[in-house]
C-alpha positions, 0 to 999 in steps of 0.5 A: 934052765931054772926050775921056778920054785913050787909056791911061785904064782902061776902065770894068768891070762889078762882075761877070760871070756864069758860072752865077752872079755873079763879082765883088769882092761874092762868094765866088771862082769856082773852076775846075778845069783837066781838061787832059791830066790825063784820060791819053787815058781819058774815065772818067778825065777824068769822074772828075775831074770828079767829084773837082772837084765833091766838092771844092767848085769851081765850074767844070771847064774843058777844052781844045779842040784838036787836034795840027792845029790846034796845030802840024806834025808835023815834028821839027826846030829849034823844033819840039822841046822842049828844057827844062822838063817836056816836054823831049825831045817834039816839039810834035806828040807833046806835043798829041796825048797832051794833046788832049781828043777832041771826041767827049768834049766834049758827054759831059763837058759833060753829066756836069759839069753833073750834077755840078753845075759850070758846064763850058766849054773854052779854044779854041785857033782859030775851029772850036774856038769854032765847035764850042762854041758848038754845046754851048752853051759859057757862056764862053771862057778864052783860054790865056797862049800865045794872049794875043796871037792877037787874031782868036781873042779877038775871035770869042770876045767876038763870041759874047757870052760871058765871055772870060777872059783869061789873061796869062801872057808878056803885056807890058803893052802885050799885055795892054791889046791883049787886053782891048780884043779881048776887050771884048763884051756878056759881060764880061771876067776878067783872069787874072794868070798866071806861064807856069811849070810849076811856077810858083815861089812867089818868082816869083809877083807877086801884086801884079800883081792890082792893076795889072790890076784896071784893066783888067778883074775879075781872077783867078789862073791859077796853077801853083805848089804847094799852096794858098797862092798862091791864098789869098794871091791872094784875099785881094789881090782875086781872083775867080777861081781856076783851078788843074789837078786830078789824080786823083794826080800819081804817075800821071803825064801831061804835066801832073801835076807841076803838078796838085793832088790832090783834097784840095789842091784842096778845101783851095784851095776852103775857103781861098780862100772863107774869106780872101774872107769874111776881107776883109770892106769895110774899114769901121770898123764893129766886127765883132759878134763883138767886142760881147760882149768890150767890157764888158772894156775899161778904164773909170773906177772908184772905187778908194777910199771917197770922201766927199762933197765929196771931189775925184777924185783919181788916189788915188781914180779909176783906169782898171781894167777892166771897161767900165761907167764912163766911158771913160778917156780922160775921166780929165782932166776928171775929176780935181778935180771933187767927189763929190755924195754918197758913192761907193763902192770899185768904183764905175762912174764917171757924170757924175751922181756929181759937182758 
């Protein structure tokens, strides 16, 4: 047999499950990202999640880290940020007011689940994934910056969960390498992602959807404004659609300046679903909305008195609405043939009423 060639795409699923079916054949599966949003309260990050669930989505996300796990507490050359929305913090600074503390997870996990959202966390090392795994984690999305930390997207796949896999910075070559690691009995959704905070419209690439589609289900992970990007995104064969949620941006936090409110994010959930429903299957079947207005298309009439043995002329037939006669583009062979018996002005033209 014929080896396929190495950079060939991979085969995919038509879906994953998470809670339920995500793939080309349903509606988009929304994720609202807590983040940092939470400000260091645990009834604030609950609120949220109560926010996302009126909205309409169908996921909450968190983020499993501690500032250990993440980085050293050392103020120097790389560990300071120097642009962007973070500018002026230390790495360390940074983690420790974004983390969400473990002792909240299984609570938040639970009041999702009340709520009616499927709840699950990016990890950002092996006792991170360890530790969800205890709470029973459905999936395991795997944050841009990670992209290339193959270990951690293995013990992900090796769990036999869904891995999402955000690609935010990934070269090509990146991407292909994570997908292979994150390949496991669960599935795998690729997510295109522009590493902005917040990510410009112009910048976005949409297009990048289809070449990724090659690889895996694909999804946005998305830091632009509003809800166009993730509409557009869905109309272009997105399955899922993560977006961070706010409770409002005025009140601050090292996310919110690329954080939805929750009326934008319930506006995100009914675009996004009704630009799937729009996308129909590309067949040319007429969509039944249309039956009822055929009757008003052009069709041949008689537009004179005609006498029997009287040829059809275009003096006499015409192309008029509405659509009970025979479709106009019959009118040359129409023209001369005779009248079998006399036809009326506004008459349906049938081939019985000529020799």
């Amino acid at each position: 047999m014929r080896e396929a060639p190495v950079d060939a795409p991979h085969p995919h699923p038509p879906s994953v499950t998470i809670g339920r079916p995500i793939g080309p054949a349903y509606p988009p599966w929304i994720v609202a990202e807590l983040s940092a949003n939470h400000l260091g309260s645990l009834d604030r990050a609950k609120a949220i999640i109560d926010a996302a669930a009126r909205a309409g989505c169908d996921a909450v996300k968190l983020q499993s880290f501690t500032p250990a796990t993440m980085t050293l507490d050392v103020r120097g050359p790389g560990f300071c940020i120097d642009g962007g929305p973070w500018a002026g913090r230390t790495l360390w600074d940074l983690y420790e007011e974004a983390h969400t503390p473990w002792a909240w997870h299984a609570e938040l996990f639970d009041h999702a689940h009340a709520r009616g959202l499927v709840a699950f966390s990016t990890p950002f090392d092996l006792d991170a994934i360890a530790r969800l795994e205890a709470l029973d984690a459905p999936a395991y999305k795997i944050a841009s910056f990670e992209a290339g930390e193959l270990e951690l997207i293995a013990a992900a796949a090796a769990t036999g969960k869904p891995v999402i896999l955000s690609t935010g910075m990934a070269s090509d070559d990146e991407v292909k390498e994570a997908v292979t690691a994150a390949r496991g009995a669960g599935g795998v959704i690729v997510l295109h992602c522009v590493s902005g905070y917040p990510a410009p419209p112009e910048q976005m690439n949409l297009r990048r959807l289809t070449a990724l589609a090659e690889h895996a289900l694909v999804g946005l992970s998305d830091h632009s404004p509003g809800a166009t990007i993730p509409i557009a995104a869905v109309a272009l064969g997105a399955c899922v659609i993560e977006k961070h949620l706010t409770l409002a941006r005025a009140d601050g936090g090292p996310d919110a300046g690329f954080s939805l409110e929750p009326d934008e994010m319930a506006a995100v959930v009914h675009g996004c679903r009704t630009a799937w429903a729009a996308r129909g299957d590309g067949g040319a079947a007429r969509p039944a909305v249309e039956t009822p207005n055929r009757v008003f298309r052009r069709s041949l009439y008689a537009v004179a008195d005609i006498a029997p043995g009287e040829p059809m002329t275009r003096a006499n037939i015409r192309a008029i609405r509405p659509g009970h006669g025979l479709a106009p583009r019959e009118l040359p062979h129409v023209l001369g043939r005779v009248a079998r018996a006399p036809i009326v002005r506004g008459t349906p033209l049938a081939w019985e009423l000529f020799e």
